[in-house]
C-alpha positions in Angstrom: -12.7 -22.8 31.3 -11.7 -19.5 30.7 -9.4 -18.4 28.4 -6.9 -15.0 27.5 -6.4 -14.3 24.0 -3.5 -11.8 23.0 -4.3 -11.3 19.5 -1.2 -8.7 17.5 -2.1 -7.3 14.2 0.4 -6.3 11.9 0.3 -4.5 8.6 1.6 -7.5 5.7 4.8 -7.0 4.0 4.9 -4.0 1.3 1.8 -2.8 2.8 1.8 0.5 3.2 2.4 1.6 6.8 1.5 5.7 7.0 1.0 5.8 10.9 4.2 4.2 11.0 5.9 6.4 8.8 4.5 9.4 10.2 5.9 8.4 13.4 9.4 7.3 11.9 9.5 10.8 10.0 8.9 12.6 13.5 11.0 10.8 16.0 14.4 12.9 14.5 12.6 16.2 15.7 12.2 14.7 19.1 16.1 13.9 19.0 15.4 10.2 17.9 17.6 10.0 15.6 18.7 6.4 16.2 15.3 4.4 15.2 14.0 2.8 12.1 11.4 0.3 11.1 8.7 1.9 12.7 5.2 0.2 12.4 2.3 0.7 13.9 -0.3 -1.8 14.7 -2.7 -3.2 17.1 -2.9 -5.4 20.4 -6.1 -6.7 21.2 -7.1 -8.5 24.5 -10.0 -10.4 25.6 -11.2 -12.8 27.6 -13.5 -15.9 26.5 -15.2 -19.0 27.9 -14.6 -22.3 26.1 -14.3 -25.9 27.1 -10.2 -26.1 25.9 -7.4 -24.2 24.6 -8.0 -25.6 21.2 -11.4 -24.6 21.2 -10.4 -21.2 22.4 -7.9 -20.8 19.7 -10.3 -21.7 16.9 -12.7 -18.8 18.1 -10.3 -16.3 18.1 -9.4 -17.4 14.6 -12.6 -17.4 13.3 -13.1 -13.4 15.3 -9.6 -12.5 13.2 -10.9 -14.0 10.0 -14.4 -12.0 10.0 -13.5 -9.0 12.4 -10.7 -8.5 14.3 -7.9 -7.9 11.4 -8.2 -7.5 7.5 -6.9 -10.9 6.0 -6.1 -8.6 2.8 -3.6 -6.3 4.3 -3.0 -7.7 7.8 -1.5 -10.6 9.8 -2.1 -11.7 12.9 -0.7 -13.5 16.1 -2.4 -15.3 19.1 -1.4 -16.5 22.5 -3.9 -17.8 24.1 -3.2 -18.1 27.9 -5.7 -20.3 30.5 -7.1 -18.2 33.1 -6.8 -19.9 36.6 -10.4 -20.4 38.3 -11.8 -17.8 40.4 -11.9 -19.1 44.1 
């Protein structure tokens, strides 16, 4: 079976954001003077074979854990999605 992972990486609280704040700081300039928050992080996508969704879900844990996001500064989300078979 094939699977879709979504993974999103976020920065953890009180971690220092600077991309985001860079972007916060600049928005104003651009006549975005309504936004706050901002943060900036990352949206990874893949595909993966494996023989059920919990199976899947484990890999992709394991791929966040040793590459994917920094467990020290960074959380993460999955949604893991089965792919219909090709026909």
């Amino acid at each position: 079976m094939q699977f879709q992972a979504r993974i999103d990486v976020k920065h953890l609280p009180g971690i220092a954001d600077p991309q985001g704040a860079t972007v916060q700081r600049s928005l104003p300039a651009l006549g975005y003077t309504n936004v706050s928050e901002v943060h900036i992080g990352k949206l990874i996508r893949l595909v993966l074979d494996a023989p059920d969704e919990v199976a899947a879900r484990v890999q992709v844990v394991e791929m966040c854990e040793r590459l994917l996001a920094n467990p020290v500064i960074e959380a993460y989300e999955i949604e893991i999605i089965e792919l219909a078979p090709n026909t």
